[in-house]
C-alpha positions, 0 to 999 in steps of 0.5 A, spaced: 391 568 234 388 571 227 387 578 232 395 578 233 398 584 230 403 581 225 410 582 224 413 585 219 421 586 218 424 590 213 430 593 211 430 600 209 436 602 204 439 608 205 443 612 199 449 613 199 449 619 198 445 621 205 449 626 210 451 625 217 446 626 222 440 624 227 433 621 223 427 618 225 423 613 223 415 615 222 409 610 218 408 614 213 400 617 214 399 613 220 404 618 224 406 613 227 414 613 230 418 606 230 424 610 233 431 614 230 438 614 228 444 617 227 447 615 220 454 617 221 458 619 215 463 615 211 470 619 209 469 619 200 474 616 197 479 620 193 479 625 199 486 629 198 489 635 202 490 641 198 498 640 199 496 634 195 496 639 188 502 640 185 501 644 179 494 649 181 489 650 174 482 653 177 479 652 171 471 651 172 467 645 168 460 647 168 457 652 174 459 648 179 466 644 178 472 646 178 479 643 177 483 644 181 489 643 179 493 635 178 500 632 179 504 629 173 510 625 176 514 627 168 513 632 162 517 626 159 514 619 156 516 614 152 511 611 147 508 604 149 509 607 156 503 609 161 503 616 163 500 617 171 496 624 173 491 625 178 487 630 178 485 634 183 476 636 184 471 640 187 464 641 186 462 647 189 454 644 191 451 638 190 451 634 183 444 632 179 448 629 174 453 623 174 459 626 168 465 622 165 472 625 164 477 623 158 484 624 159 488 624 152 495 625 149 494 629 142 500 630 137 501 633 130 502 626 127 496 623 125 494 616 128 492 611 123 489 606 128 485 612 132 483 615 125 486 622 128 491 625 131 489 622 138 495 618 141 492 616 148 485 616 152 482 613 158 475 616 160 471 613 165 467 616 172 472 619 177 476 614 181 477 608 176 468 609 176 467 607 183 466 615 186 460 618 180 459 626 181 452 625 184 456 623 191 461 629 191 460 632 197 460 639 196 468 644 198 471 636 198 478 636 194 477 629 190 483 625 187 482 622 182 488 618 178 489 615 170 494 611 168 495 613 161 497 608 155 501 611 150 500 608 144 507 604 142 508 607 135 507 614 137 513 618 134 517 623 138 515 630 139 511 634 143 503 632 145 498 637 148 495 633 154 487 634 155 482 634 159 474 634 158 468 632 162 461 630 159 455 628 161 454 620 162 448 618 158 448 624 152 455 625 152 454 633 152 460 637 154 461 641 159 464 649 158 470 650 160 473 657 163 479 658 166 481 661 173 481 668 170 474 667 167 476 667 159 473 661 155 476 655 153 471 652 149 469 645 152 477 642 152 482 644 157 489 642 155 494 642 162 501 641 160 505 639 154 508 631 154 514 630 150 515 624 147 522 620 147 
């Protein structure tokens, strides 16, 4: 009949970034309640234990991240070679902006093809892009690994390796500070890499 109240069926998308807990649904203005929930959290991806760090850093990028250290299989490589790390993070609260990290080998010879002494790099959002800073949970310690590609022709020698943070749309770098407070500019540089 045309008085029939009508049926509405909808679907309520939630973000992923919604904590755990108990909600209610309200018509908005009508104060009229369509019943509750329980949206129960998801364990992050990267989620690492802190036994997991096998080299402690402590430097902090920004106000609220801190790296807290990585894990390096060997300080040595061969050119040509993927070079495995995982970085290990955590935000002390929650994250408005969504921020890539670059990775990179830097060496004293120059690199005709990079047009600088850069020998190998990968940036991307953290975990291969599928977990942006926006949705760290806040004490968290995230894993979050690279496999670097060392370009063939690097000749030997020792190589700084190096890690930056910076903004996804502007590309702004973040200031970096060691565990001690002291300025690093906008790099961090964790280990040399000695190449065969």
């Amino acid at each position: 009949s045309p008085d029939a109240p009508a049926l509405v069926v909808t679907t309520l998308p939630l973000s992923a970034d919604l904590p755990g807990g108990d909600y209610e649904l309200w018509v908005a203005g009508n104060e009229i309640r369509l019943g509750a929930f329980t949206a129960v959290e998801r364990p992050l991806p990267g989620a690492a234990n802190e036994g997991d760090v096998a080299a402690q850093v402590g430097a902090r990028f920004g106000d609220a991240i801190e790296l807290v250290g990585y894990t390096l299989d060997s300080a040595q490589a061969a050119p040509g070679q993927a070079l495995p790390i995982t970085l290990y993070w955590r935000a002390s609260e929650p994250l408005a902006e969504r921020y890539k990290i670059s990775v990179f080998l830097l060496g004293s010879a120059w690199n005709n093809t990079t047009g600088n002494p850069l020998w190998a790099q990968i940036d991307q959002e953290p975990l291969g892009w599928t977990l942006p800073t926006t949705l760290w949970r806040p004490d968290q310690l995230i894993a979050d690994p690279y496999a670097l590609a060392i370009a063939g022709d690097a000749p030997p020698g020792e190589y700084g390796l190096g890690v930056v943070m910076y903004e996804l749309v502007d590309g702004a770098r973040l200031p970096v500070r060691a565990a001690d407070g002291a300025s690093l500019g906008d790099t961090l540089f964790l280990a040399p890499i000695n190449l065969r």
